[in-house]
Residue, then its C-alpha position, 0 to 999 in steps of 0.5 A: x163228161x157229166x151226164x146233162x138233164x136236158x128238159x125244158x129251162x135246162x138253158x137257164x142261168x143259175x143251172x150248173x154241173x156239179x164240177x163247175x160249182x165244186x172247182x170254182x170254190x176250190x179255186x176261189x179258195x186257193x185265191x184267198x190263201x195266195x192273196x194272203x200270202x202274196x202270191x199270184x192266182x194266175x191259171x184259175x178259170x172256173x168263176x165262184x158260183x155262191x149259194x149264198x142265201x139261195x135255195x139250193x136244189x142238188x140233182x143226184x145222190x152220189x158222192x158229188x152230190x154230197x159234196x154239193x150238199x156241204x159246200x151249199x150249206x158251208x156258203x149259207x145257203x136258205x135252203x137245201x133239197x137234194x132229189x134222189x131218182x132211186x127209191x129210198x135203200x132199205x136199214x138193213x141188208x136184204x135177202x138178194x143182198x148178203x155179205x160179202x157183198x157192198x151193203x145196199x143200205x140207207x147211210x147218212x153222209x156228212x153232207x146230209x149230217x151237216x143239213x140235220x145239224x143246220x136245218x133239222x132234216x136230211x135234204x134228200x127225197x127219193x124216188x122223184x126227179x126234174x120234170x123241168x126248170x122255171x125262170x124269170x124274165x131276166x132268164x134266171x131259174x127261180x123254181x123247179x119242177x119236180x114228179x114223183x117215180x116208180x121203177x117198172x119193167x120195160x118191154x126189154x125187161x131193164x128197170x126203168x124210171x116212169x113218172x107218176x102223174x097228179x104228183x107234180x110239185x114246185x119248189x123254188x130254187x136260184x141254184x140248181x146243181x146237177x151231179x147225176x154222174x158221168x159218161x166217160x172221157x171227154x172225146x176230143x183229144x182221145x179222137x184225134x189219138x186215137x187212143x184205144x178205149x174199153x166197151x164203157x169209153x174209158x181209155x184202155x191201160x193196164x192198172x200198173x203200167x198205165x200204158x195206152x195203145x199209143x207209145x209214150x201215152x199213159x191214162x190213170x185215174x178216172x179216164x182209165x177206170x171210170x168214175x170213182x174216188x180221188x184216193x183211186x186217183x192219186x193212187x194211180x196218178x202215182x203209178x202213172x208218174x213211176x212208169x213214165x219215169x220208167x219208159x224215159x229213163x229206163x229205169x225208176x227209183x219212184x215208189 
């Protein structure tokens, strides 16, 4: 499930969810190589969003946000702006920070190398959000809202993200794509399993067997261990498929 931004205009045509921009390129570009080869293009349900011409504003910095952000720039978009909630990471390691631990420094991805290349400048801004979505009378956004941040201590001690006021800007946009992360598999089907899920929602599985609380059901990917990256699910795609073939056949030459 993406995580939604539900503020004022988030109803409005041209707001979309990362995945349905992303999926309906990839789709519409395996349409073209099937129609060049003579082949049906049967099963694709996503439609081709463009980003033609548009200025293009992606909500989040993560991996989907860079994917966004090369995607817009691959279609020709007129200008790109990615919003990055957190504050700006710092060049270098930081005391609270040493090795071994995932460096939390500033990097530039190829996302935002192809916007410098293209535009002359990183797309991202840091430490600001969306304040709200402005259409026009057809009902299409054509502006957004932005507020600068800082991060504070809330009552409860948690670090959480306040608004800063008199620092509102506008900024156009005809695309606006939201890749703030995700919350979990989607409910319905693993409800009505009834299939066992861990404290973050994901579908309890041992990595390995990939084997879920309900037999002959097997979990691998993002809906066993979060969000994370395609390598991981193909890496446990493959594992999933071995152990099914293990538990219908007894036995399996699968790697």
């Amino acid at each position: 499930k993406p995580r939604d931004l539900p503020v004022e205009g988030r109803v409005l045509k041209g707001v979309h969810f990362a995945m349905e921009f992303l999926h309906g390129n990839t789709q519409n570009l395996l349409k073209q190589q099937n129609h060049r080869n003579g082949q049906s293009d049967n099963g694709f349900s996503y439609p081709f969003i463009s980003a033609k011409g548009k200025d293009v504003i992606v909500i989040g910095g993560g991996d989907t946000g860079t994917d966004c952000v090369g995607t817009s720039l691959r279609h020709k978009c007129r200008s790109l702006t990615q919003l990055e909630i957190l504050n700006r990471p710092p060049d270098a390691r930081q005391p609270d920070n040493p090795w071994p631990e995932w460096p939390k420094i500033y990097t530039v991805d190829y996302g935002q190398e192809e916007s410098h290349a293209i535009h002359g400048s990183d797309p991202r801004i840091y430490s600001v959000t969306a304040r709200r979505f402005i259409g026009d009378k057809k009902g299409n956004v054509n502006e957004v809202e932005v507020v600068q941040v800082e991060w504070v201590k809330d009552e409860s001690g948690r670090t959480i993200p306040r608004q800063i006021p008199g620092t509102e800007q506008i900024r156009p946009a005809q695309l606006v794509l939201l890749a703030m992360g995700f919350l979990g598999p989607e409910d319905t089907m693993l409800a009505s399993l009834n299939i066992a899920r861990d404290p973050r929602s994901n579908v309890k599985a041992e990595y390995g067997k990939f084997a879920t609380s309900l037999p002959g059901v097997f979990s691998a990917g993002d809906m066993r261990r979060g969000q994370s990256l395609i390598v991981w699910a193909i890496n446990e795609g493959r594992g999933a498929a071995r152990e099914c073939d293990r538990y219908l056949m007894g036995e399996t030459v699968l790697p």
